[in-house]
FIKOL-436679 format. One record per residue: y, x, z of N, C-alpha, C in turn; residue in three letters. Coordinates in steps of 0.1 Angstrom, whole numbers, plus 5000, padded with zeros to 4 digits. Layout:
FIKOL-436679
YXZYXZYXZala;...
end
This chain:
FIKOL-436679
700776327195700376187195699876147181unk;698676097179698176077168698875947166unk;698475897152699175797141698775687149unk;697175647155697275467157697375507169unk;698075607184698775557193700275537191unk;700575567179702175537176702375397173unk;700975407165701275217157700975127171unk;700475147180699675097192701375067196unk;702175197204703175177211704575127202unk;704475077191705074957180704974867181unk;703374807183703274667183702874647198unk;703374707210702874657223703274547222unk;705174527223705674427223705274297217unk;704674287208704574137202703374147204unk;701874197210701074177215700674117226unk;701674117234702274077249702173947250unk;702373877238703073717235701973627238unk;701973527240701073447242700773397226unk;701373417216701573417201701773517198unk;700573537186701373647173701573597161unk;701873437161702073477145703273457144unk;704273467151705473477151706173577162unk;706573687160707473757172708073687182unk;708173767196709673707200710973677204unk;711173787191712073827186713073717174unk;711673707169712173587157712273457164unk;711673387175711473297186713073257189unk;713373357191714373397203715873377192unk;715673477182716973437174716973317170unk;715773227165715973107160716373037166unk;716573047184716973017191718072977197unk;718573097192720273157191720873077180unk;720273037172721373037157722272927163unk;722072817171722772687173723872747187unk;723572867193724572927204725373007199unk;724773157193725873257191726873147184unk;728173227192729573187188729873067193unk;729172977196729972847206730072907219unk;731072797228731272847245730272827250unk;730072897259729072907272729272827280unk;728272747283728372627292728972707309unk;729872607313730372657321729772627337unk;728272657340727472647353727972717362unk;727172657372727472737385725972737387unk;725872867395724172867395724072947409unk;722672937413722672897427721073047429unk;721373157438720473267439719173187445unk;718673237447717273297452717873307470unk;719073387472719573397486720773277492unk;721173177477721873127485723273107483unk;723073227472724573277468725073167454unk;726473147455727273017442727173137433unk;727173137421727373217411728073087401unk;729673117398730273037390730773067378unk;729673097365729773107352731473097349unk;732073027350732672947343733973077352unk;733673087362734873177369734873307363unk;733473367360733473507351733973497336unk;734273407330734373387312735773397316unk;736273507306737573607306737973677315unk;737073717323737273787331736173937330unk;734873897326734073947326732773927314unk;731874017306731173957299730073957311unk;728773877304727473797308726673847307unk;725573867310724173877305723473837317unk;722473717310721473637314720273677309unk;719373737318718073757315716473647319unk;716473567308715173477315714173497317unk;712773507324711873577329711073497334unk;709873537337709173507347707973597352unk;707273557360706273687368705473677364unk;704873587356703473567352703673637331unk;704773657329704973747316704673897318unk;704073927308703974077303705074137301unk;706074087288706674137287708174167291unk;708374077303709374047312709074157322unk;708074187326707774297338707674467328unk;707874437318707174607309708674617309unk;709974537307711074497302711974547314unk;711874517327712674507340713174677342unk;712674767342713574897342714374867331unk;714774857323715874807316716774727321unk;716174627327717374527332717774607345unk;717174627352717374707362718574837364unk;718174917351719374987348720274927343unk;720174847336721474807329722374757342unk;721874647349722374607363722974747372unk;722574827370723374947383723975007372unk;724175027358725275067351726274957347unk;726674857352726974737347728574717349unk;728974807359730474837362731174677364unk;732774697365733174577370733474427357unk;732974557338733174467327731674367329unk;730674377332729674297329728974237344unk;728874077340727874087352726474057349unk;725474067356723874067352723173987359unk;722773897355721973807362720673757356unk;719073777367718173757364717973597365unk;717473507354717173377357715773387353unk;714873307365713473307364712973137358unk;712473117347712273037338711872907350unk;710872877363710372817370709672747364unk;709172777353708072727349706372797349unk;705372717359704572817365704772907371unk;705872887378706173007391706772967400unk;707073037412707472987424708873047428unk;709473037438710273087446710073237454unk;708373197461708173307469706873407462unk;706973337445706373467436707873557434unk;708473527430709773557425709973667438unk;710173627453710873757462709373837460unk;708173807461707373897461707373987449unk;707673957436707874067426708874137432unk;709974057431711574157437711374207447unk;710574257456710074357464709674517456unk;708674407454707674557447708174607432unk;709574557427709774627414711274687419unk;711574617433712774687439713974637432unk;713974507429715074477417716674367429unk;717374447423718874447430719974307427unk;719474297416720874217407720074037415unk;721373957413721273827412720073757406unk;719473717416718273647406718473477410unk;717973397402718073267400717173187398unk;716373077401715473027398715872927393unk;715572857383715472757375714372627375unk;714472577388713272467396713072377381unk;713972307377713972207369713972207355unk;714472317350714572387336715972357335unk;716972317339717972287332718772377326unk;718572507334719272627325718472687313unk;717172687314716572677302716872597288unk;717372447295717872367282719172357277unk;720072457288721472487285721272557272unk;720372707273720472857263719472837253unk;718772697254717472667245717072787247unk;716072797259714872897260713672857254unk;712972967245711872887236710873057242unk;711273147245710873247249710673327261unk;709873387268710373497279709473617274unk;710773707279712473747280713373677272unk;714073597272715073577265716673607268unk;717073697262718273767267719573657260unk;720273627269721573597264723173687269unk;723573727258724873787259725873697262unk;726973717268727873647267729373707268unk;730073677256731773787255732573697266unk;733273817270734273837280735573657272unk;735073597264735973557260735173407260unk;734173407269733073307272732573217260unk;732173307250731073267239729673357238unk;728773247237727773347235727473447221unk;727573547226727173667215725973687208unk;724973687217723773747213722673667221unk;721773637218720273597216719173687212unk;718273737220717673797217715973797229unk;715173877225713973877231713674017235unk;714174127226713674277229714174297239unk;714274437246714974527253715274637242unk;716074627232716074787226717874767218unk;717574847208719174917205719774797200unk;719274657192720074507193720874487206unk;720074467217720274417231721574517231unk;721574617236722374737243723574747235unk;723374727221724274697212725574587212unk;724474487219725574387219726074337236unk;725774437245726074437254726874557257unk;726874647249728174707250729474677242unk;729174577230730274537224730774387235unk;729874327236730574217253731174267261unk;730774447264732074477277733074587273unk;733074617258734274697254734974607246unk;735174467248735574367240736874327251unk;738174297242739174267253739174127262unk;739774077267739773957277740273917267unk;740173767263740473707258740773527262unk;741373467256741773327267739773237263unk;739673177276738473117276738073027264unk;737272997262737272857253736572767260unk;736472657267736472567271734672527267unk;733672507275732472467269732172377274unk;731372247270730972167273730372157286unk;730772097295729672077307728371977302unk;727572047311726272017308725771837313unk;725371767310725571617317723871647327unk;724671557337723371567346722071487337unk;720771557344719871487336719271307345unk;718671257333718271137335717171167350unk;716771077360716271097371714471097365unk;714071207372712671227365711471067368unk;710671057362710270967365708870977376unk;708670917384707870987398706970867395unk;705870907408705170767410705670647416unk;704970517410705770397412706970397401unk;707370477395708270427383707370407370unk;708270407362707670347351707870397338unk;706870417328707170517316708470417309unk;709170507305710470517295710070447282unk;710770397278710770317261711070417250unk;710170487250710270627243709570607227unk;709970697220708770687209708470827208unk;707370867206707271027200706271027191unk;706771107186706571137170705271247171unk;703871197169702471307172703071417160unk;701571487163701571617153701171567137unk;700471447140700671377129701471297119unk;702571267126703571237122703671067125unk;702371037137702170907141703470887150unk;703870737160704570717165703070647178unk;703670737185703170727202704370637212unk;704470527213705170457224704570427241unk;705370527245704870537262704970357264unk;705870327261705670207268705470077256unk;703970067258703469977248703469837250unk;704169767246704069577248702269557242unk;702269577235701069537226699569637229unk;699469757233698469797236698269787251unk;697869707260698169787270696869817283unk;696469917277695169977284696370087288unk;695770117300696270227312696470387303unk;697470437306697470587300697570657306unk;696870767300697470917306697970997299unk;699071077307699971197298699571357305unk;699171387294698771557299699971647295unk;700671747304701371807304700271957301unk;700971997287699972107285700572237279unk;700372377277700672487268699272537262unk;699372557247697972587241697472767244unk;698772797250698772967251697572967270unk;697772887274697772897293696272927293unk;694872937287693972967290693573117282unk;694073157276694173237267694773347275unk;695973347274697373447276696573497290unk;696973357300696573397314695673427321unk;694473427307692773487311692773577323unk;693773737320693673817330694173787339unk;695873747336696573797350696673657358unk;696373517354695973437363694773347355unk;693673417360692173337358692073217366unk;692673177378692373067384693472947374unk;694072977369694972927364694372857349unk;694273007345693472987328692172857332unk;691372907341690172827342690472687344unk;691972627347692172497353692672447338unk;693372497331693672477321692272407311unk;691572527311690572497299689672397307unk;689472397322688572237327689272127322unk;690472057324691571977319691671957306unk;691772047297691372047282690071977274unk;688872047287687271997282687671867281unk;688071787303687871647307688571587296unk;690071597289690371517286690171477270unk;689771607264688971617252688171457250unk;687271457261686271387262686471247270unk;687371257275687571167280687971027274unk;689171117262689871047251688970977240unk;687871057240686971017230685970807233unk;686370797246685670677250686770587245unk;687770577243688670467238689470357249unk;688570357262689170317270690770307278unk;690970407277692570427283692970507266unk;694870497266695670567257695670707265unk;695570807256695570947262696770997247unk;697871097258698771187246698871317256unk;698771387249699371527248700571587249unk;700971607258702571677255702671847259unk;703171927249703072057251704372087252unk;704472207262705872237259705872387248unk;707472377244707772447235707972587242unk;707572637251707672787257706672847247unk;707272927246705773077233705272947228unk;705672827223704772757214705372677198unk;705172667191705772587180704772587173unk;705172457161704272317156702672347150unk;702772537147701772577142700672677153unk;701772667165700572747172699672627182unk;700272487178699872357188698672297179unk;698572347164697972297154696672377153unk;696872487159695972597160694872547169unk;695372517180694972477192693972367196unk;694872277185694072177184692972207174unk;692872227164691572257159691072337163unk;691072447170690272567172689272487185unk;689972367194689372327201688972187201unk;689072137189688872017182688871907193unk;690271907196691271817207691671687194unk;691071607201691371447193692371357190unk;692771407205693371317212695071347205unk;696271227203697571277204698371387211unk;699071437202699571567207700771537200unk;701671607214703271607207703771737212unk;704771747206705471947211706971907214unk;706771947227708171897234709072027233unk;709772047220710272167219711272187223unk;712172147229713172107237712972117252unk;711772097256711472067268712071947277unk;712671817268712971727271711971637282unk;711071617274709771557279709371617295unk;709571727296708871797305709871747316unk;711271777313712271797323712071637328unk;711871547317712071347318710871347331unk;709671367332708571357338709071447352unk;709771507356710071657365708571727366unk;707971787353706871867350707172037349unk;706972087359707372217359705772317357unk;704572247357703472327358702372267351unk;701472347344700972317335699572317340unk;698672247344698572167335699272037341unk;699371947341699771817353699571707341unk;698871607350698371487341698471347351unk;699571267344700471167350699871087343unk;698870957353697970797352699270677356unk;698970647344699670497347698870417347unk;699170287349698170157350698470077336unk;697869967335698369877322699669837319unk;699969867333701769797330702269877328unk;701770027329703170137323703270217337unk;703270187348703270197361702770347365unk;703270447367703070567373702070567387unk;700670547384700270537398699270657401unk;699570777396699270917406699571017391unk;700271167399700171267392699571377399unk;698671417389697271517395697771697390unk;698371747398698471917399697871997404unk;696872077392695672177399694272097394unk;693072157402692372137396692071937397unk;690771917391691071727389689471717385unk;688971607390687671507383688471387375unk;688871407364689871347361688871187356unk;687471197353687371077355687271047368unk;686771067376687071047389688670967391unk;689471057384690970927389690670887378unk;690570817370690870747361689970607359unk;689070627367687970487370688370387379unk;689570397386689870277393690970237384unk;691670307374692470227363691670137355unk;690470187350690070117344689470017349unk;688169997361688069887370689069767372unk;690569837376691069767380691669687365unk;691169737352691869627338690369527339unk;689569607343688369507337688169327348unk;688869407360688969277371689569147364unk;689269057367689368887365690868907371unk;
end
């Protein structure tokens, strides 16, 4: 094998990313720093078939491993014979469970991969993200370890000798008494149509303050739910997707530029941070407010699981339609405005 297919099968991994200028590796541990070593939130999590899976009953009994994923990742599917084996070598010290991010994915993408990759272990879907904002998922794959003594161990993004390393020290590690972790608080009820934006402030990329709910401006808004990777990354493996993305991006580019309605930006923090959102914006000289919901707060507050989705309120704040897929977005946005210009 010559020299640049070696350097080639080196850098597959971080070419995979919807980002290179940060690994996601480095993603992933920065991830970690606020977990490794505290307890593991003690969930109960619910299959794909139906099945309880009660976190909280395996901690001292058993170590963890949570693998987060989805079907529209590269490196989540290059990644799965690993999990796969690890799962049928997994004996009665570890259990393995696939959790599928549900962000841009479905239910019945999820059994259709698990068909055709033949994959065994527990899988989980994450409709809402909440398990995402349990382990701070900022990545897919994002591996989380967990010791038999229900703390998380390891954080991680690879499949390689880190991972295996610390998932053999999680199940040659003794039982130890649990430590008690925080239950997770249910989240605030998402805000639908007919409710009404939140008394929020967020903080743009500029370091402006954006208030959803304005006393003092109050021309009609829109919130675009966006990722700066989704036209890009998904060019190949979902073009109908990429293409909805970048129409959404043109309309609202330009849309924003008329002054008529408040237009903001919200990106989520999946493969994204403050400099790949900054990229984005200039490379496509987007005007408009932008914020990075790196937390995925924002997303979860709205119940926004798919990108692109762009939620019209009226003058009063008033949620009156959210558009998923493709959109004439002036098209909806002309009866908001008509209806401020009315007597």
């Amino acid at each position: 094998m010559n020299r640049f297919a070696v350097l080639l099968l080196l850098l597959l991994p971080w070419t995979c990313a919807p980002s290179r200028a940060e690994t996601g590796q480095q993603r992933a541990e920065a991830a970690g720093r606020g977990l490794v070593g505290a307890p593991a939130p003690p969930l109960t999590l619910k299959t794909i078939d139906g099945k309880l899976v009660d976190l909280a009953g395996l901690y001292g009994r058993k170590a963890v491993y949570l693998k987060f994923w989805a079907t529209w990742c590269a490196p989540c599917r290059e990644q799965m014979p690993h999990l796969e084996r690890t799962f049928e070598q997994a004996g009665p010290e570890l259990a393995v469970i696939a959790i599928d991010v549900g962000f841009d994915d479905s239910v019945d993408a999820v059994r259709a991969y698990r068909r055709k990759a033949g994959l065994r272990m527990p899988i989980v879907f994450d409709a809402d993200g909440t398990l995402g904002a349990a382990f701070n998922l900022r990545v897919t794959p994002q591996h989380v370890v967990i010791g038999r003594d229900g703390r998380i161990a390891y954080v991680g993004h690879m499949a390689d000798a880190r991972l295996d390393a610390a998932l053999q020290a999680a199940r040659k590690a003794p039982a130890r008494a649990v430590a008690a972790g925080a239950k997770t608080p249910p989240p605030p009820s998402a805000v639908v149509v007919g409710g009404r934006l939140p008394a929020l402030a967020l903080t743009t990329l500029d370091g402006a303050a954006f208030r959803l709910a304005d006393a003092v401006d109050r021309r009609p808004t829109a919130l675009v739910f966006l990722s700066p990777w989704c036209e890009s990354y998904l060019a190949d493996s979902r073009p109908v997707l990429a293409a909805r993305c970048r129409a959404v991006r043109e309309q609202m580019t330009a849309l924003s530029r008329r002054g008529s309605m408040r237009w903001i930006g919200i990106s989520s923090g999946l493969w994204a941070n403050r400099d790949d959102l900054v990229r984005w914006r200039d490379e496509h000289r987007v005007g408009m407010p932008l914020v990075l919901d790196a937390d995925g707060a924002l997303f979860r507050r709205f119940g926004v699981m798919q990108v692109p989705t762009v939620l019209l309120t009226d003058a009063q704040g008033r949620v009156v339609r959210r558009i998923v897929g493709p959109a004439d977005l002036a098209g909806a946005v002309r009866p908001l405005l008509a209806a401020g210009r009315s007597p």
